[in-house]
N, C-alpha and C positions, 0 to 999 in steps of 0.2 A: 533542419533536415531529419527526415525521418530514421531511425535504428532501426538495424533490425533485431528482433528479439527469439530466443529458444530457438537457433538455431534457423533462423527465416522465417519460421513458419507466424510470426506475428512482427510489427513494429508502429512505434512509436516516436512523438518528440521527444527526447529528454533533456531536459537541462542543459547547457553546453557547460556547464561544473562539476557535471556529475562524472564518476568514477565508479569504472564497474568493477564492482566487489570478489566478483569468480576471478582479476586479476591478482588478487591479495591472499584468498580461503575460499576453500572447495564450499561449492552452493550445491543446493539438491538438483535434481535436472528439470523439477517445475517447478522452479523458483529463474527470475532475474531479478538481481539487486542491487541498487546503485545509492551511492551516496554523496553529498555535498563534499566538493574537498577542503574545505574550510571549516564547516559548521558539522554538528551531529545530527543533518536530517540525511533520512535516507527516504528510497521509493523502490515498494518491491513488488514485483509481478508473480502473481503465483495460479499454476492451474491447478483448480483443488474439484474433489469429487463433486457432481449436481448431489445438491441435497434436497431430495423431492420430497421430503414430510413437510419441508419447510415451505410457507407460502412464502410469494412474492416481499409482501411489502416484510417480511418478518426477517430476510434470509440475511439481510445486512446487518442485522444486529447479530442474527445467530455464529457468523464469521466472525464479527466483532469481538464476541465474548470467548471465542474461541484465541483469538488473539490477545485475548486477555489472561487468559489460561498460561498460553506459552510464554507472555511477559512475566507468567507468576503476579499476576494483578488482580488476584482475583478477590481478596478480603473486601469486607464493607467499605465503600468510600476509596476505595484504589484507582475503583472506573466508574466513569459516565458518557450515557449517550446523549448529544447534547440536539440532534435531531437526525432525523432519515427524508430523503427527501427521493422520489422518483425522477432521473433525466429526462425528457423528452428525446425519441428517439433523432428527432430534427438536428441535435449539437451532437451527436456522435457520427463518427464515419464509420465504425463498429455496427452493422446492420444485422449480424447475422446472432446478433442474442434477441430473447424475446423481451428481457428488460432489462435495466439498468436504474443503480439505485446507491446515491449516494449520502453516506453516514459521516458525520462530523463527533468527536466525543474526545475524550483526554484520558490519560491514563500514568496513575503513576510507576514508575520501572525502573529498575537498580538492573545497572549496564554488568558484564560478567560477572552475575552473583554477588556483586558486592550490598552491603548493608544500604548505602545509599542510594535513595532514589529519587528520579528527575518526575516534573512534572511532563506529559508527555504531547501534546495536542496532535490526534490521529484523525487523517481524511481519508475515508475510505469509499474505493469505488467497486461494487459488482456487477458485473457484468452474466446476468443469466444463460447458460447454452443448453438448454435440454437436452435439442436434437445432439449433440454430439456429448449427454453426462457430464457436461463439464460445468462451474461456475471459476470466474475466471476473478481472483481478487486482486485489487491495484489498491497498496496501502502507502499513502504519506506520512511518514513518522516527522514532524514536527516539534522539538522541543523548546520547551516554554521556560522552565525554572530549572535552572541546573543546578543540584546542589553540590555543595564548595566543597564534602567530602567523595564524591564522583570522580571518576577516573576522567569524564567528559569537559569536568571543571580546569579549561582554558581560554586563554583570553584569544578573542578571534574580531577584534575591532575593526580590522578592514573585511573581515566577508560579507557579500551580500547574500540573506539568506533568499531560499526560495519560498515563492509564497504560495498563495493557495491558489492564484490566478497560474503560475506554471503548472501547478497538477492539474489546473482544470484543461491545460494544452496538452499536455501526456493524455487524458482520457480523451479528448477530440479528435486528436490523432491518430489513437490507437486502433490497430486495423489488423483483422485476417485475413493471411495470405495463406495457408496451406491447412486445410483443417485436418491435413493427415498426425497432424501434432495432439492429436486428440485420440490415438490409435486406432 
């Protein structure tokens, strides 16, 4: 069943594991952010400024490395993109961007500052909205190698983690209902 996201004005499938984070700590008001309650993935909805220097196929990486920025990932060999690929607009029910374009890459990230860092495997989906300035990012954070000095470093043998086939249902799903969300 679809959620509704930012207040109505968007929703999607999410997970039936996930847990929304604005119950736990205060999220910015264009951010939603959920996470696995077992496991340390999370999936975060963000409406970030249209970046119109940036062309299409480029804009997913430019997002990327920005999120690489705020992991503090940004030294040689911290990140990679491991491809960018264009959606067809046929598997989205999201009609109202002029594209969509999803990035696959990993990144290494030490969880609250600490010295430790996990390896990180990130799916990221953008969603282009000109008409209304907006590029809309949907990021899977997916962790791969947790290291054992990590605050993350617990055993979670009965969770089922989510895969990359549930993000792909969050982004088919994912749908504009109010574009007054865009002021």
């Amino acid at each position: 069943m679809a959620r509704p996201l930012l207040g109505g004005a968007l929703s999607a499938v999410i997970p039936p594991s996930a847990q929304d984070i604005s119950e736990l700590r205060q999220i910015p008001d264009n951010q939603e952010v959920f996470a696995h309650a077992r496991t340390d993935q999370s999936i975060i909805i963000e409406l970030l400024e249209y970046q119109s220097q940036v062309q299409d196929a480029d804009a997913a990486r430019y997002h990327f490395e920005d999120v690489a920025a705020s992991n503090k990932a940004v030294e040689n060999g911290s990140w990679e993109v491991r491809g960018v690929e264009q959606v067809p607009q046929s598997e989205l029910t999201m009609q109202e961007c002029s594209s969509a374009w999803l990035l696959s890459g990993a990144q290494l990230v030490s969880k609250f500052n600490e010295e430790a860092k996990n390896t990180v495997n990130i799916h990221l989906c953008l969603f282009r909205l000109p008409q209304y300035t907006t590029d809309i990012l949907v990021t899977f954070n997916d962790p791969v190698c947790i290291n054992p000095l990590s605050s993350s470093a617990v055993e979670n043998v009965a969770a089922i983690p989510w895969t990359l086939q549930d993000f792909k249902g969050v982004l088919q799903s994912f749908c504009l209902l109010d574009p007054g969300v865009f002021g």
